[in-house]
Every structure is written in C-alpha cells, then in structure tokens.
C-alpha positions as CSV (number, residue, x, y, z in Angstrom):
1,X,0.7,-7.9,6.8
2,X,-2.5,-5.9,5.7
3,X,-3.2,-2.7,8.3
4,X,-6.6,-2.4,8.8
5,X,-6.5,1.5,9.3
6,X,-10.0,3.1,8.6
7,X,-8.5,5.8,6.2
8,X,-9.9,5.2,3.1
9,X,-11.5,6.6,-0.5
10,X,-14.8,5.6,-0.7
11,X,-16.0,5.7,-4.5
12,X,-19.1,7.3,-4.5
13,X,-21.0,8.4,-7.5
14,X,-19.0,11.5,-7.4
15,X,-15.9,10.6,-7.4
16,X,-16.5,7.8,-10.2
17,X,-18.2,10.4,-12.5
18,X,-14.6,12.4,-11.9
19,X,-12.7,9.7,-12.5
20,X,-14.6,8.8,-15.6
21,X,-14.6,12.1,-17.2
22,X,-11.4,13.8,-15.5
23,X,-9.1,10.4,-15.1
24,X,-6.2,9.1,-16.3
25,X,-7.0,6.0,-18.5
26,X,-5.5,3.7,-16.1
27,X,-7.8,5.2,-13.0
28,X,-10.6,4.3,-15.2
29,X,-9.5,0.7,-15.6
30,X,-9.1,0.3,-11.9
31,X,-12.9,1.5,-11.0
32,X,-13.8,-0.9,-14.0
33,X,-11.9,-3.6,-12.5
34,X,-12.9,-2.8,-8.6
35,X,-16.4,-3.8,-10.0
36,X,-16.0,-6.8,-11.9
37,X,-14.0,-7.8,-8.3
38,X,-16.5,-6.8,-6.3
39,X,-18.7,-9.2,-8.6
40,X,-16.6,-12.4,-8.2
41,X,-16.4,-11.8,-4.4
42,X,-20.3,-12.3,-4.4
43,X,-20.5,-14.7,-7.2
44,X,-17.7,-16.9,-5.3
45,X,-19.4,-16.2,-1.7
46,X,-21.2,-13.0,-0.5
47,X,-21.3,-14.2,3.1
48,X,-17.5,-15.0,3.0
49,X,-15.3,-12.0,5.2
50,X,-13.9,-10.1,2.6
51,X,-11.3,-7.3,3.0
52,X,-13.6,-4.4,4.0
53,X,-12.1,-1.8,2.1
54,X,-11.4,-0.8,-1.8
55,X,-7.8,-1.4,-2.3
56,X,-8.2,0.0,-6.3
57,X,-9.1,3.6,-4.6
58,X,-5.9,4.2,-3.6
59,X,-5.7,5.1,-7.4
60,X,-7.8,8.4,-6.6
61,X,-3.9,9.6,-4.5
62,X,-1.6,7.2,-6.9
63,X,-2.9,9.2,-10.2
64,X,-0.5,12.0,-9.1
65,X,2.5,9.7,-9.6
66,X,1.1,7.6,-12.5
67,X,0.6,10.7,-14.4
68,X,3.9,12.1,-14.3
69,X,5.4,8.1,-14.5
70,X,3.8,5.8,-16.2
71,X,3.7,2.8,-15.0
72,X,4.7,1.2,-17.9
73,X,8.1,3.2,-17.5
74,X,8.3,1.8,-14.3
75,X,7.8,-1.9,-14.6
76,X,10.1,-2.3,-17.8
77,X,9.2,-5.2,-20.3
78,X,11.3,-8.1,-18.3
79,X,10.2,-7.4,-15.0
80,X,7.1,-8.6,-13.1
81,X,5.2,-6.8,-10.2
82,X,4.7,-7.4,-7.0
83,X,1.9,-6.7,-4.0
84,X,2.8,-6.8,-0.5
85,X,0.6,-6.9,2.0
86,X,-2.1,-7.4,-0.6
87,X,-5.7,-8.1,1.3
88,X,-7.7,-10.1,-1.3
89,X,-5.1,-9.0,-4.0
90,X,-7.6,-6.8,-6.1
91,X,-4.3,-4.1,-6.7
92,X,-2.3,-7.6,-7.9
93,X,-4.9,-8.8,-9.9
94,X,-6.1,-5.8,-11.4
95,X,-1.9,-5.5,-12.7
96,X,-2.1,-8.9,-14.1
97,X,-5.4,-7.4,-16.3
98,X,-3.4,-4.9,-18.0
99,X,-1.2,-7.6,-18.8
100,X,1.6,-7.2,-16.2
101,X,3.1,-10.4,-14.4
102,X,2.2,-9.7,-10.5
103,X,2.7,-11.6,-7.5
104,X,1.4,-11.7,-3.6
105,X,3.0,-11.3,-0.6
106,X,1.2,-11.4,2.5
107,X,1.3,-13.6,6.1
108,X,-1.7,-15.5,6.7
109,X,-2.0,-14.8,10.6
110,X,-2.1,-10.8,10.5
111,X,-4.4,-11.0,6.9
112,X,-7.8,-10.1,7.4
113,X,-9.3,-13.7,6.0
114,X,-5.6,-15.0,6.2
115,X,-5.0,-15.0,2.9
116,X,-8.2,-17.1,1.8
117,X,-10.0,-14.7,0.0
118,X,-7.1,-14.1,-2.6
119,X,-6.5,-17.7,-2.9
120,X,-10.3,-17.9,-3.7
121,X,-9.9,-15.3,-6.3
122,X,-7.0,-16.3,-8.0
123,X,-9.3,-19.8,-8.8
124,X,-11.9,-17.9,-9.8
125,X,-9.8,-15.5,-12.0
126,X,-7.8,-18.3,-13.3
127,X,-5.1,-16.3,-12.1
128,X,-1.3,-17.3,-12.9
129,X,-0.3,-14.9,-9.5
130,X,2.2,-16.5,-7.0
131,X,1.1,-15.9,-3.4
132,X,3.7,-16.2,-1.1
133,X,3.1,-16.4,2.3
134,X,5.9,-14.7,4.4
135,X,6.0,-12.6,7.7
136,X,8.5,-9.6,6.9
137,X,8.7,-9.3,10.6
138,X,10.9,-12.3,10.9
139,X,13.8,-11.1,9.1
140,X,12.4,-12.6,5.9
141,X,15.0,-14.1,3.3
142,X,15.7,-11.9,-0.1
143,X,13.1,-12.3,-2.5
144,X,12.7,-15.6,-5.0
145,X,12.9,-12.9,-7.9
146,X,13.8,-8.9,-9.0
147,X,10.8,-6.7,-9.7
148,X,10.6,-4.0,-11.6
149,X,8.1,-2.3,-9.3
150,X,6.7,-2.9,-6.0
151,X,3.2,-2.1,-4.2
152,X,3.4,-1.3,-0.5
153,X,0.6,1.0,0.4
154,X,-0.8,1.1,4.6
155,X,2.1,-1.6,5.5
156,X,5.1,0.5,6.9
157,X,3.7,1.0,10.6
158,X,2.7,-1.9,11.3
159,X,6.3,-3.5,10.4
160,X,9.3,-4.0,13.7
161,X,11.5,-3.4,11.9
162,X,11.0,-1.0,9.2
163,X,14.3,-0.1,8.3
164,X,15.6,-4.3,7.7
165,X,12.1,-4.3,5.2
166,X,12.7,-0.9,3.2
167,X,16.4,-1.9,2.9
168,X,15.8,-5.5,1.7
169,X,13.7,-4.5,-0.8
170,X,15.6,-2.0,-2.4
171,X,17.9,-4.5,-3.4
172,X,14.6,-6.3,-4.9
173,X,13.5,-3.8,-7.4
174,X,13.6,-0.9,-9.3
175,X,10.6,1.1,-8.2
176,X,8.9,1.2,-5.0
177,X,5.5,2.8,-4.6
178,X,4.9,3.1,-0.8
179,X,2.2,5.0,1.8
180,X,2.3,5.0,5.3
181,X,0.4,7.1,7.7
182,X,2.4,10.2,9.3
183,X,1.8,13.0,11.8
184,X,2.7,16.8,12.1
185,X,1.9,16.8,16.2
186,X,2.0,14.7,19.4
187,X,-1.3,14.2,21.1
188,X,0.4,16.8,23.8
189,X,0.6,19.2,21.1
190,X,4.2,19.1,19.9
191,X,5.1,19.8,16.7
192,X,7.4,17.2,15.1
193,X,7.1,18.3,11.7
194,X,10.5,20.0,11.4
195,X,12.0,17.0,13.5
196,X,13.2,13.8,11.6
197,X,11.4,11.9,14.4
198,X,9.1,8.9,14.5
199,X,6.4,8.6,17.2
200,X,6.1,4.8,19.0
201,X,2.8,3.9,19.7
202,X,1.4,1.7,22.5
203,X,-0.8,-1.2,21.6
204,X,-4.4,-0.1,22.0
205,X,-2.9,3.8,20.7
206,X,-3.9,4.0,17.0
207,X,-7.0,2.2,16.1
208,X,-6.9,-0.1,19.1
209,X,-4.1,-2.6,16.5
210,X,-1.6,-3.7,18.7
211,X,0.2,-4.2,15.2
212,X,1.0,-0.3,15.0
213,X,4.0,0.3,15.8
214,X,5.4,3.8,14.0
215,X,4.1,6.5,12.9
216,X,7.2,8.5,11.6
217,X,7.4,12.4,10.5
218,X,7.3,13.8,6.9
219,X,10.8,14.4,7.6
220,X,11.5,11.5,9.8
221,X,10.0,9.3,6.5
222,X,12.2,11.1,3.7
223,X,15.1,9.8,6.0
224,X,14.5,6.7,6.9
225,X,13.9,6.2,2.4
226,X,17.2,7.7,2.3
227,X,19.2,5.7,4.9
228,X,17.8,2.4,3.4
229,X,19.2,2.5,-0.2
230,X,16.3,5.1,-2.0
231,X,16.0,8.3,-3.9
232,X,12.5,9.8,-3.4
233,X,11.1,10.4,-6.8
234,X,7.5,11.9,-6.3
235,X,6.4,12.6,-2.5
236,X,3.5,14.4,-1.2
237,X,0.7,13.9,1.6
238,X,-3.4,13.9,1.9
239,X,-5.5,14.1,4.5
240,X,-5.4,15.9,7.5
241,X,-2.1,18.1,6.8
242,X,-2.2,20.8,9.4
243,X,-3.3,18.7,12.6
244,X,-2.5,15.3,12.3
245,X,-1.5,13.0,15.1
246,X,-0.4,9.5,15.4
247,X,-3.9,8.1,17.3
248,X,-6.8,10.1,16.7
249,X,-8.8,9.0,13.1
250,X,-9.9,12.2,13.1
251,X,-6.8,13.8,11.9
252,X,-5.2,11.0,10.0
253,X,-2.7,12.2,7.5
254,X,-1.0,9.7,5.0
255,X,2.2,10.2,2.9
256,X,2.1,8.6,-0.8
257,X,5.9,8.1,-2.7
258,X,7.6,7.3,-5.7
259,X,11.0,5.7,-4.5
260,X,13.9,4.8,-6.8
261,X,16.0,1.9,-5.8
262,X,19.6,3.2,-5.3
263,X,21.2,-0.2,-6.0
C-alpha cells in the first residue's frame, strides 16, 4: 500500500548543497541516485504517471538513524532488504546500488500506477528485485524469506489492522525502519500526547484517502511497537510538533524509528 500523504522533503538547491557538503556519505548517494531515477523515468516515459513524490528524501529525517547505525550493521552480510509499500521502488533500487539484495512489496490496486512504474524500472535497471504483489490488509501469509532490515516509511495508517502487520513482521527481520504520521491534539483541541491513544479517522478526514485509517499518539506508537514483538532503538518526530492534528496538512507531524525485532 503506498499513502499518498502530501508531507514531503522537497530537494531544492539548498538542501542538496547541505547534503553534499554536510551529509553522511550514504545521503549523498541517495540524491545521486534520486537523479539518475528521475532520468530513467523520462528516458523510459515522461508522460507515464509516476509516483509524485521523492521517496530518496526521506534520507534528509533517516540520516539521524543511519548515522548512529549504519546500515551496514543493520542488514548483516546474509540478509537481503526489503521495501514495503515501495511506489516506483526508487528506496529498493537505490539499496540494490550499494550492493544490497532488496525486494518489493506492494498491492497493485492501492499503488499509485499499480505497481507499473517499478516493474518498468526494474527492466530498465536490469534489476534482479523481486516484486511481490500482496495486500497486508488481508491477513497476508509470513513472508517467502528473513530480512535483515525492512523499509516501511508513510504505510502504518493506512493499514486495518496495524497491530497483525507490525507483529508479523517482527518475526520477518532483524531491523525495522518505520514512519507514520502522529498527532499531539484532536481537532476539538484535546491533548492526547500524554495518552497512549490512537485517533480513528473517517474517510474523507485526512487528505480526503478513505485509506487512512489511524493516526496514533507518540505514546500511543511506542506501545503499539512494544505490544507487537519490538524494542525501539532510535525514535524521534519532525514536523509540526507542538500543534499537530490527525486531518489538517497544516500541522502534520510524522514520527521516524529504529525498531529491533524482539524475536
């Protein structure tokens, strides 16, 4: 499932003259690689409906865990990585550059080109990815294989079932790098931050995507990591942290973590 929230880092010549002077190495490789991406989208079609946003700038919020944990400590050297909820796959293809095996998961029906542009890619890249096409809202099976570190950034609201997807995976791999979007208040005004609580939404709410379903707490998201089989390694939040709400894109806050799989 790929969310289609409008919170995102645009790279704009400031930011990549940051990256490239202030930037871990691997930050630099991933604005490298976000353009020789955007290059093959246009070289395979430029009219063709490609994910609208830049998957690779998560890296501007991820370089706060990557510095501190490598990801080469995370992965291990017999373990493969995996994607889910990948859009075109940019974040899964730009792994397999550095060498990393990576795979895909994604459903077709709630992908924004359903799932053709990464297919595209991966011919064009003469990719060895596996994309496998599953809906984790249907009580997926187990997964084919173990991973030594999983990719799940923007997917957790927009899942039923949160707690059956965070607890099958944990039993999947060893790492899990996650973000989801969270709030401090109601849009009555209460505050929930103290509360382990998470907010239901209706289906025009949040972005008018009847696929957003939760938006949990900061402390309503350390629990549910908890209660499905995770220690929280690295967790922090960006955005709007003092007024954040579950509906208004305005004050859209997001929570970034570094989970360890407790089994």
């Amino acid at each position: 499932m790929t969310g289609l929230s409008p919170y995102k880092v645009s790279i704009n010549s400031k930011n990549l003259k940051s990256l490239t002077m202030n930037g871990t190495d691997l930050e630099q490789k991933a604005i490298l690689f976000a353009r020789k991406i955007e290059k093959s989208k246009l070289e395979i079609d430029g009219a063709f409906p490609w994910y609208p946003y830049g998957t690779l700038n998560n890296f501007l919020h991820l370089k706060r865990i990557f510095d501190k944990y490598p990801i080469d400590t995370l992965v291990g050297r017999e373990f493969k990585t995996l994607d889910i909820g990948a859009a075109d796959g940019d974040l899964a293809f730009f792994l397999e550059s550095l060498g990393y095996k990576a795979d895909i998961i994604d459903f077709p029906p709630t992908n924004f080109n359903h799932l053709k542009g990464a297919k595209l890619l991966k011919n064009h890249l003469n990719s060895a990815i596996n994309i496998y096409e599953r809906d984790l809202d249907s009580q997926f099976p187990g997964l084919d294989e173990k991973y030594g570190l999983v990719i799940f950034l923007g997917i957790l609201y927009h899942l039923k079932n949160p707690y059956y997807v965070l607890e099958t995976l944990s039993r999947n791999t060893q790492y899990l790098v996650v973000s989801t979007r969270i709030a401090k208040w109601t849009k009555d005004g209460t505050n929930i931050s103290k509360n382990q609580l998470a907010y239901l939404l209706g289906p025009d709410e949040c972005n008018n995507d009847s696929t957003n379903y939760w938006i949990f707490s900061y402390k309503g998201l350390e629990q549910i990591f908890k209660r499905t089989g995770w220690e929280i390694t690295e967790m922090f939040s960006v955005g709007d942290t003092n007024k954040s709400n579950p509906s208004d894109q305005n004050h859209d806050e997001r929570a970034f973590a570094l989970l360890k799989s407790r089994h």
